[in-house]
Backbone atoms as SQL, in Angstrom:
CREATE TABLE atoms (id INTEGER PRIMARY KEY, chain TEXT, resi INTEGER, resn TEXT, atom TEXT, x REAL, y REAL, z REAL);
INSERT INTO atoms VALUES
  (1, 'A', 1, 'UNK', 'N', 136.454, -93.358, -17.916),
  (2, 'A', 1, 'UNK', 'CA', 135.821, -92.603, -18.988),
  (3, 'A', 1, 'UNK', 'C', 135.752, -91.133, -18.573),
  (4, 'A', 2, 'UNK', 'N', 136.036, -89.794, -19.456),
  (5, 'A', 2, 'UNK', 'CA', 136.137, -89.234, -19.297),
  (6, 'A', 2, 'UNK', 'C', 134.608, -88.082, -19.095),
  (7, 'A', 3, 'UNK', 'N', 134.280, -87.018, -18.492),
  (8, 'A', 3, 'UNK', 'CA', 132.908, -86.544, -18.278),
  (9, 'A', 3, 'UNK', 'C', 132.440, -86.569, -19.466),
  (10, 'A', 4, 'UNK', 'N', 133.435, -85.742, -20.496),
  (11, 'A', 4, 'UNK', 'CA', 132.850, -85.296, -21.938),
  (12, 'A', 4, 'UNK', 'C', 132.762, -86.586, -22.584),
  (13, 'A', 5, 'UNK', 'N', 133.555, -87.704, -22.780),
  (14, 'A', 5, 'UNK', 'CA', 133.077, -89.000, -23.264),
  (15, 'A', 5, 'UNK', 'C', 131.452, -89.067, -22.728),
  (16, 'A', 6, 'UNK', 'N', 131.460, -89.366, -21.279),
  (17, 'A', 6, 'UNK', 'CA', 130.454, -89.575, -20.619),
  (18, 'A', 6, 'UNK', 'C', 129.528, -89.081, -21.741),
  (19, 'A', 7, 'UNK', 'N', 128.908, -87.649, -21.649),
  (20, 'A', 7, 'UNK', 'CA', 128.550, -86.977, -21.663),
  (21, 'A', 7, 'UNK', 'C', 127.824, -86.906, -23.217),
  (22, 'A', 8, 'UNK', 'N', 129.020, -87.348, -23.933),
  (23, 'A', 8, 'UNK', 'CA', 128.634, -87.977, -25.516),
  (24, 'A', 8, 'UNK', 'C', 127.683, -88.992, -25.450),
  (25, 'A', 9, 'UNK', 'N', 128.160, -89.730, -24.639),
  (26, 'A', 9, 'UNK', 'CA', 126.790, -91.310, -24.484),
  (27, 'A', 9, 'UNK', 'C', 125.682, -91.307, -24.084),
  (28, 'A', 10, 'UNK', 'N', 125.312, -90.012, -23.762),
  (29, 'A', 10, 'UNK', 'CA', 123.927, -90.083, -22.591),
  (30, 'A', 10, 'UNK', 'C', 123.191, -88.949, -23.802),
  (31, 'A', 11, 'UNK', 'N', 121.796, -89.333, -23.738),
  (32, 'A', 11, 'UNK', 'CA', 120.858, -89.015, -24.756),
  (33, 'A', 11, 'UNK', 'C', 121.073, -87.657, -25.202),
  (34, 'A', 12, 'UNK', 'N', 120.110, -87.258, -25.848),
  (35, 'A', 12, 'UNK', 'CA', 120.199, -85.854, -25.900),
  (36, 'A', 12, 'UNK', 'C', 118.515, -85.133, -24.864),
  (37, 'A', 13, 'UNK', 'N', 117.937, -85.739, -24.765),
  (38, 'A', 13, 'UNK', 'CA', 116.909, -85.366, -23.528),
  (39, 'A', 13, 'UNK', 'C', 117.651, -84.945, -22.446),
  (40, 'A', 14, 'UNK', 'N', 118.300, -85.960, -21.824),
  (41, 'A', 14, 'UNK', 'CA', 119.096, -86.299, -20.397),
  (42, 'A', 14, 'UNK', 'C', 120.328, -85.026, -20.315),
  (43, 'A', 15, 'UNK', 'N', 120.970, -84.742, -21.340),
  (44, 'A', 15, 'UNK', 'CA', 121.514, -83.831, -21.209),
  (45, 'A', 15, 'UNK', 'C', 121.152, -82.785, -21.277),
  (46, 'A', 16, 'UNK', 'N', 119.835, -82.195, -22.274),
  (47, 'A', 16, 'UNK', 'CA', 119.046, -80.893, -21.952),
  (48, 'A', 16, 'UNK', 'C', 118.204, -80.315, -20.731),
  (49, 'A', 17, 'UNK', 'N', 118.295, -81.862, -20.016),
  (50, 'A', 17, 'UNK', 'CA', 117.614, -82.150, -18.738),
  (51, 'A', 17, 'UNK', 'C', 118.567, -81.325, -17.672),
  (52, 'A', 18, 'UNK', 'N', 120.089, -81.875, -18.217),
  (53, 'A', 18, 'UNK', 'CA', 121.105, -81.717, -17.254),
  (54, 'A', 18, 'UNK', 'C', 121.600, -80.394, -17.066),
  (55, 'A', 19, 'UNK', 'N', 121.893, -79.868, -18.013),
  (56, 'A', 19, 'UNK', 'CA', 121.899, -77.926, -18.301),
  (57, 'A', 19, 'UNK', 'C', 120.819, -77.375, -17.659),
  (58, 'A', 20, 'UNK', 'N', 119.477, -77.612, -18.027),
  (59, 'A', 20, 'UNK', 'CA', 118.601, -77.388, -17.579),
  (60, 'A', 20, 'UNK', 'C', 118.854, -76.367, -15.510),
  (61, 'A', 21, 'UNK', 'N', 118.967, -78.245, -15.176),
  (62, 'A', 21, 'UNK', 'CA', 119.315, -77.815, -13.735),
  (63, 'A', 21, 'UNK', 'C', 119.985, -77.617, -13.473),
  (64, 'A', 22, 'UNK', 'N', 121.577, -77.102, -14.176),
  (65, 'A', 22, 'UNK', 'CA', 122.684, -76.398, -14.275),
  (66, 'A', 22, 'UNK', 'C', 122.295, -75.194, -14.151),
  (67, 'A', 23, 'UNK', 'N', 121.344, -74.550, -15.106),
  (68, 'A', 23, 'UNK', 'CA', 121.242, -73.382, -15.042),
  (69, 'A', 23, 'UNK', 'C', 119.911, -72.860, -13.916),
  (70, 'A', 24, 'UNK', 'N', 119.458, -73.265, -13.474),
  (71, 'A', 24, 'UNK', 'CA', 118.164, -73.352, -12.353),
  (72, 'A', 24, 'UNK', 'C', 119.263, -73.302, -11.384),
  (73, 'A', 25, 'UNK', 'N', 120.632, -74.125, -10.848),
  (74, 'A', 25, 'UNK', 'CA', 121.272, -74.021, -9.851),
  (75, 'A', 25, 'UNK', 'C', 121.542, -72.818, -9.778),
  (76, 'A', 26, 'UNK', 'N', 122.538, -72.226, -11.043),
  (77, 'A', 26, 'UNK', 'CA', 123.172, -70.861, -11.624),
  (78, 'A', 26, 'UNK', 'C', 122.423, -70.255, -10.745),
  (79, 'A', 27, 'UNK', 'N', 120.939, -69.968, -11.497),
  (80, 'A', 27, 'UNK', 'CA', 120.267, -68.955, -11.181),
  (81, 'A', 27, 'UNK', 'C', 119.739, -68.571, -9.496),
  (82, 'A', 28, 'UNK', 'N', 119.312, -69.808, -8.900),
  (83, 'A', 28, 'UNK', 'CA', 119.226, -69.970, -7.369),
  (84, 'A', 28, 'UNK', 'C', 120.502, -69.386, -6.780),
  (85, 'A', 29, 'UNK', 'N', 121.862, -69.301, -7.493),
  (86, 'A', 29, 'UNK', 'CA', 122.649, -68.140, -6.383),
  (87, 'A', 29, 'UNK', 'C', 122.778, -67.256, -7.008),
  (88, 'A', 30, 'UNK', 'N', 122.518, -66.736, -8.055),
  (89, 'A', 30, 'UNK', 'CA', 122.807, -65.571, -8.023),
  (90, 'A', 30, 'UNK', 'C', 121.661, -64.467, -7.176),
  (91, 'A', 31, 'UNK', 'N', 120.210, -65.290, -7.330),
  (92, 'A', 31, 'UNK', 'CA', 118.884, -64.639, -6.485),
  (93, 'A', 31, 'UNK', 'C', 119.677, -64.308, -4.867),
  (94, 'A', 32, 'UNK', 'N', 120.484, -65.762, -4.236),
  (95, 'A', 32, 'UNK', 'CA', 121.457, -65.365, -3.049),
  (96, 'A', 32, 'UNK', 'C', 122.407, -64.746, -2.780),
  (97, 'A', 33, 'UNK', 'N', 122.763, -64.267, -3.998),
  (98, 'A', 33, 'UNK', 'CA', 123.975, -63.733, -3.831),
  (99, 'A', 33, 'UNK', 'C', 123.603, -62.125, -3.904),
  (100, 'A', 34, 'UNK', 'N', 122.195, -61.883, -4.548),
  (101, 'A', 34, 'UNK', 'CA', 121.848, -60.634, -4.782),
  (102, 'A', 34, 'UNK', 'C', 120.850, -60.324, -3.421),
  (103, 'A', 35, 'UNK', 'N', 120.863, -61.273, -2.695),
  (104, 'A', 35, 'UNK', 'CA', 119.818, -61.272, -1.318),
  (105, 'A', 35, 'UNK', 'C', 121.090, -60.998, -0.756),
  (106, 'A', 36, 'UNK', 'N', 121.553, -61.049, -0.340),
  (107, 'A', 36, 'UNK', 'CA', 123.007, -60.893, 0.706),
  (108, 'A', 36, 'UNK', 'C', 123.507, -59.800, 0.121),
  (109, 'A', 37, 'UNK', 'N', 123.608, -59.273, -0.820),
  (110, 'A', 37, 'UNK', 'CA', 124.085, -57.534, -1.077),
  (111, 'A', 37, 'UNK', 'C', 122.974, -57.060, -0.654),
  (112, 'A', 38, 'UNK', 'N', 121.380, -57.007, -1.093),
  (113, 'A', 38, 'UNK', 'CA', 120.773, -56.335, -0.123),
  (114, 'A', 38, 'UNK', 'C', 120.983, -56.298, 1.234),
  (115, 'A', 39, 'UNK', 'N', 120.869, -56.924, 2.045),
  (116, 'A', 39, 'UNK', 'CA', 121.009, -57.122, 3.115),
  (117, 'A', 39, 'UNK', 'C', 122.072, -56.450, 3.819),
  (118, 'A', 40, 'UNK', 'N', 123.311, -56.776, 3.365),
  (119, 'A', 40, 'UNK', 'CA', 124.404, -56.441, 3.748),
  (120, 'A', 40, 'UNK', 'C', 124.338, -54.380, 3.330),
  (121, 'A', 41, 'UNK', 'N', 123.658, -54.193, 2.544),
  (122, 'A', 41, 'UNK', 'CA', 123.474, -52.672, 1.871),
  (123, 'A', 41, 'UNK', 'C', 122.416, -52.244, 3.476),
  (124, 'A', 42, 'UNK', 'N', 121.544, -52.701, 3.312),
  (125, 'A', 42, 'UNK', 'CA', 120.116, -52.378, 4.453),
  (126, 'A', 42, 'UNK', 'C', 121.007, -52.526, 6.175),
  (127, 'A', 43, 'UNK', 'N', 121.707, -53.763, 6.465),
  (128, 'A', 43, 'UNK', 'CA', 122.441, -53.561, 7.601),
  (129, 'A', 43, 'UNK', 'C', 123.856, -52.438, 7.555),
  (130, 'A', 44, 'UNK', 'N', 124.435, -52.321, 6.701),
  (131, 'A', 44, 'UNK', 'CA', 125.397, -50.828, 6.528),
  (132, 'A', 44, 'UNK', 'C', 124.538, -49.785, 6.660),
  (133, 'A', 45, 'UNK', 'N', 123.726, -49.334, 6.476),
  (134, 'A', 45, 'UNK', 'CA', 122.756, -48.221, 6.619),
  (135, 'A', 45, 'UNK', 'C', 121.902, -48.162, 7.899),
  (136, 'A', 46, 'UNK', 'N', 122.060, -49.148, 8.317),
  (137, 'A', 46, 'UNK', 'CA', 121.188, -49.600, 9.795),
  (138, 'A', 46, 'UNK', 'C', 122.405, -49.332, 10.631),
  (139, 'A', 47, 'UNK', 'N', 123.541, -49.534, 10.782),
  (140, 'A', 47, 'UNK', 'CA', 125.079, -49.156, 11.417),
  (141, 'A', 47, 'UNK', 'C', 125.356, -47.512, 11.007),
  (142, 'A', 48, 'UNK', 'N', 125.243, -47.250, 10.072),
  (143, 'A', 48, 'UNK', 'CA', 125.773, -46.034, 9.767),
  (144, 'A', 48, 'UNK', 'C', 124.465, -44.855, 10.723),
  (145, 'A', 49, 'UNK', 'N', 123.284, -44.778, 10.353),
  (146, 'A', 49, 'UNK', 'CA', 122.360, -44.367, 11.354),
  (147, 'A', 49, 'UNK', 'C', 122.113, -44.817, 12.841),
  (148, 'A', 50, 'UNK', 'N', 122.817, -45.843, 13.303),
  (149, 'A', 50, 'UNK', 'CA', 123.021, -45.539, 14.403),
  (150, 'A', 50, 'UNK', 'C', 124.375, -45.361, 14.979),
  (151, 'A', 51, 'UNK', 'N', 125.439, -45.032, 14.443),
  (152, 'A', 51, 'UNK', 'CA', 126.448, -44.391, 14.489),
  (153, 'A', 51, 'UNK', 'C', 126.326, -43.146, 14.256),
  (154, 'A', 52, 'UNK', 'N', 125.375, -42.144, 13.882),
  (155, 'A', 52, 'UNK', 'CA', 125.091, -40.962, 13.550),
  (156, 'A', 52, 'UNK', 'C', 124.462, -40.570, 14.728),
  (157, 'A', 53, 'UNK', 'N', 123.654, -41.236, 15.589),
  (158, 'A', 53, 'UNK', 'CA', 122.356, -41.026, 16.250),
  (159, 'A', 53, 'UNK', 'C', 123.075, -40.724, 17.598);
């Protein structure tokens, strides 16, 4: 059976359920993905001043 078959058969709760934590995942990396450009911004600037120094 195919996902989207699947996907037809299963309630409509269960699937608003399922997006749901689709998008809660989404959102948990992009918070990481925007923590690691800080970071990576704050350690380039931490290298660049002590390459200056």
């Amino acid at each position: 059976m195919s996902e989207r078959s699947a996907a037809r058969q299963e309630s409509l709760p269960k699937r608003r359920q399922q997006r749901e934590r689709s998008a809660e995942r989404w959102e948990e990396m992009a918070r990481a993905a925007e923590e690691t450009e800080r970071r990576t911004a704050i350690n380039e600037a931490q290298k660049r001043a002590r390459d200056m120094a």
